[in-house]
N, C-alpha and C positions, 0 to 999 in steps of 0.2 A: 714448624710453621703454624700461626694460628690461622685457622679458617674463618672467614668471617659469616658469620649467621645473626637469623634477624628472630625477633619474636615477632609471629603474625596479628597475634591481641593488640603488640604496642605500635604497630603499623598502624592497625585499623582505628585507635585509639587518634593517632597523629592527622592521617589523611593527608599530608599535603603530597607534592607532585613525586617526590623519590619514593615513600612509603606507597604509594599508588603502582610507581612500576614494580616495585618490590612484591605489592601482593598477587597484581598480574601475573607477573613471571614465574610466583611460587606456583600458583594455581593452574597454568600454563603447563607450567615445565616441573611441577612435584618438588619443587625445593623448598626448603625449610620446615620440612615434616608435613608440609599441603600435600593433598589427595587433588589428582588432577578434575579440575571443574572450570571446564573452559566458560561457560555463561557468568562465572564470578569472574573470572579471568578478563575480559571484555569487558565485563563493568568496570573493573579496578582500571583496565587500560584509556576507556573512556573517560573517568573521572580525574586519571592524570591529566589526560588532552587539555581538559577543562580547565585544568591549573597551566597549563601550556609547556606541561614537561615534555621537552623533547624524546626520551627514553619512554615513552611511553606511545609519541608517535611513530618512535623506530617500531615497535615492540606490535601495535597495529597493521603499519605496513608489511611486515613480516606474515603479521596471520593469515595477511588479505595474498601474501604472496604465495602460502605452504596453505592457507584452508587453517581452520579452528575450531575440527570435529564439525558438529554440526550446525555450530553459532555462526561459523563466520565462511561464504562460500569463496573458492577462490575469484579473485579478479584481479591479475597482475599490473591492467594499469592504473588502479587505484594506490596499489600496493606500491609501485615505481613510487609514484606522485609521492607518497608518504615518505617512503627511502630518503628521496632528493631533498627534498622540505627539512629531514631532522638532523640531515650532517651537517650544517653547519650549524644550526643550532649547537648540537652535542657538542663540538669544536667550542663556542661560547661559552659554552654549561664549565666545562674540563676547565678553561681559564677564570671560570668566574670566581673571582673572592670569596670567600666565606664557605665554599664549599667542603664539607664534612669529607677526611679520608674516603670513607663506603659511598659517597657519591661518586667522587671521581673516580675510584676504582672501577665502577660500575659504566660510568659512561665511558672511559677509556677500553674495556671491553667489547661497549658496542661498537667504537671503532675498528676494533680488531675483527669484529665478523664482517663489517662493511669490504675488509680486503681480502679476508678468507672467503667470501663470496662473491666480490667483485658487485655489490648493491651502488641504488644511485649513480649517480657518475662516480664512482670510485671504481678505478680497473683492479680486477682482481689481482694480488699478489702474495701469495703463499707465507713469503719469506718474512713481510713485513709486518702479515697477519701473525706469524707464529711471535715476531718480536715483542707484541702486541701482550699478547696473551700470555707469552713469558713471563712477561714486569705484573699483570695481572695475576696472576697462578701464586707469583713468588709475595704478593701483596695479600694471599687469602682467598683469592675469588674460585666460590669451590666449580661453577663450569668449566672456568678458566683451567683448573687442575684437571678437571674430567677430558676439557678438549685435548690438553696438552700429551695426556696417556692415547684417548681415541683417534683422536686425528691429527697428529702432530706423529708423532713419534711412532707411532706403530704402523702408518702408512708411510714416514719420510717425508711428509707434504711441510713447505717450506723450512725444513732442518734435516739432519741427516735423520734415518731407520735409526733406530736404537729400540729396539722392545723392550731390553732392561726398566729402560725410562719410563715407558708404555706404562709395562706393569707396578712401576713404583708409582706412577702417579694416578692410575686407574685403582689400586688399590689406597691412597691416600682419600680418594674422592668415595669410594666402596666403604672404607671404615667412617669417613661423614655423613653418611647413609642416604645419599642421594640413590634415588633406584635407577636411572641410569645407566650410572657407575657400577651396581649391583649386576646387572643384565649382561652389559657388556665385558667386565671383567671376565664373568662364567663364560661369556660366548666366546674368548678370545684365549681364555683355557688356559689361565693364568692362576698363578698359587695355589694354595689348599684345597681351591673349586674343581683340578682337574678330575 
């Protein structure tokens, strides 16, 4: 499977609204060899807004709902507001023409956490989240791999328990070198780590 990964120079280089969520979330969440810097994070997620990427107000609403270090405090009904506002957006984004593979991948993911968490008016649903992030994972998207090992499969949550799986896809996302996946492999005391 190829993983799909970004360069964050030619992100920065691009600037428009996917390369914006893109460097948010690296900076955010430490993917694509980013060191987490939640105040770059915040800018890049702001500067999406501005172009009116949806994945970028999901990605807001989220911080404002979990907090973002010290940048961002929590306030969940701002965070709802945002939630509610980008689903259907995203839904538009996913159908919209011209959109590049690693967009849709990407927004099709954020719908999968909207039902793995039950966000916005979306009622939570394990089952259909996991389907979600199945077609996501098997398309490259290395969270989508990381979740499918952490919270898919080595909890049972919307698909059967299989650790096997767990550990085969925790360590696919561990050898991409998401730290993460580095963390949670070791804590969950999986292959050559034990």
């Amino acid at each position: 499977m190829q993983i799909i990964k970004f360069d964050l120079n030619d992100m920065e280089k691009k600037q428009d609204g996917f390369s914006c969520y893109i460097l948010g979330r690296s900076y955010d969440l430490e993917e694509n060899g980013a060191k987490q810097d939640y105040s770059r994070a915040l800018m890049w997620y702001n500067k999406g807004i501005e172009q009116k990427n949806p994945l970028c107000v999901y990605s807001l609403g989220i911080s404002y709902e979990m907090g973002l270090g010290k940048e961002l405090k929590i306030d969940v009904e701002k965070g709802e507001y945002l939630l509610k506002t980008a689903y259907p957006e995203i839904m538009q984004l996913i159908n919209k023409k011209g959109m590049t593979t690693e967009e849709k991948i990407y927004a099709e993911f954020v719908t999968g956490a909207y039902y793995y968490w039950g966000l916005g008016d979306i009622k939570k649903d394990p089952k259909k989240a996991f389907e979600i992030i199945k077609k996501c994972a098997d398309n490259g998207h290395i969270a989508a791999i990381y979740d499918l090992g952490a919270n898919f499969y080595y909890n049972g949550n919307g698909t059967e328990m299989n650790k096997k799986l767990a550990e085969y896809y925790l360590k696919m996302a561990k050898d991409a070198g998401l730290k993460r996946a580095i963390e949670k492999y070791r804590q969950y005391e999986f292959g050559e780590e034990r």
